[in-house]
N, C-alpha and C positions, 0 to 999 in steps of 0.2 A: 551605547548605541541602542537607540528605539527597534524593538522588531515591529514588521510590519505583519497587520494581520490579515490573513490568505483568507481566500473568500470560502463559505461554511459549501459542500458541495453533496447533499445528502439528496440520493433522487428522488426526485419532484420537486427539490427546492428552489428552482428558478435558475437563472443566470446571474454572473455577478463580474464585477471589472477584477481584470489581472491587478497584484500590487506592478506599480511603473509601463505598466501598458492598459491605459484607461478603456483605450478605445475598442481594449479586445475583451471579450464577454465569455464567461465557460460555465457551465453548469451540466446537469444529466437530467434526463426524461425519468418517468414514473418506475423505469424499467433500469436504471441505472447506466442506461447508454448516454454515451457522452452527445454536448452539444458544445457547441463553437460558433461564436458570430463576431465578424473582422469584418473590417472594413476593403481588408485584401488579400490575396493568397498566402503572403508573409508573414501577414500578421495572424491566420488564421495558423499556420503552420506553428508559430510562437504560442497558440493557446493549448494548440494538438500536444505539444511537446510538453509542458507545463501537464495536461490532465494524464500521460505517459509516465512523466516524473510521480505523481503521487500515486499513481497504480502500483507502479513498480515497488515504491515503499511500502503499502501494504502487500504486497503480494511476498516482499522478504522478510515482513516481520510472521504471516503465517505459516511462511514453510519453515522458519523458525521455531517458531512457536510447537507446531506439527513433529518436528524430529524430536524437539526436546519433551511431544507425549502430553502436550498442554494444551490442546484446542478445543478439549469440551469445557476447560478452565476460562477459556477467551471467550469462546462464542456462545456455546452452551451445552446444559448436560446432557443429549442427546444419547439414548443407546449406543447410537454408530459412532459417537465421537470417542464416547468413552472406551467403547472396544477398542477403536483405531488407535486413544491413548494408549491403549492398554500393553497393543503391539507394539508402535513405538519405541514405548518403554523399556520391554523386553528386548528390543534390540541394540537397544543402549547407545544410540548416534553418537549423543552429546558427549560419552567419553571417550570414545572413537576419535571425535573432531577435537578434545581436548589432548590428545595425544598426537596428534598431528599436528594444532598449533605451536606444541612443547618442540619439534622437531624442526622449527622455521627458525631461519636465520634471526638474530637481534636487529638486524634494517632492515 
């Protein structure tokens, strides 16, 4: 199965067509705010929901990231990130959450 490839959406970089919705257009401003252009409320709501969908996914992969004490690893070495690692770390989420997945059912 060919994957299709999602349009690049780094702001300022323009607008670009949805994969299987040509006519809907998504990209973000200089400032990272999104933009959407459709030809109808619908179809604009289908682009809104699509630029929702890929927020959401980075927005789980940093608070991931964040508990497991790894964001100045991701984003950068910043004093504040390293300290905010540092806490993180110290609180030790990620074995936390590993013991609680240990405690879930097998289905």
């Amino acid at each position: 199965m060919a994957r299709r490839q999602n349009p690049k959406l780094k702001p300022g970089a323009g607008v670009a067509a949805l994969p299987d919705w040509p006519e809907v257009r998504v990209g973000r401003d200089v400032t990272g705010a999104v933009i959407v252009q459709a030809p109808d409320e619908r179809q604009a709501a289908v682009g809104l929901g699509w630029l929702h969908a890929e927020d959401r996914l980075t927005q789980m992969i940093l608070t991931r990231t964040a508990a497991e004490g790894r964001t100045a690893e991701l984003l950068d070495h910043a004093p504040e990130l390293v300290a905010l690692d540092r806490l993180m770390r110290q609180l030790n989420l990620r074995a936390g959450l590993d013991d609680e997945i240990a405690l879930l059912a097998p289905d």
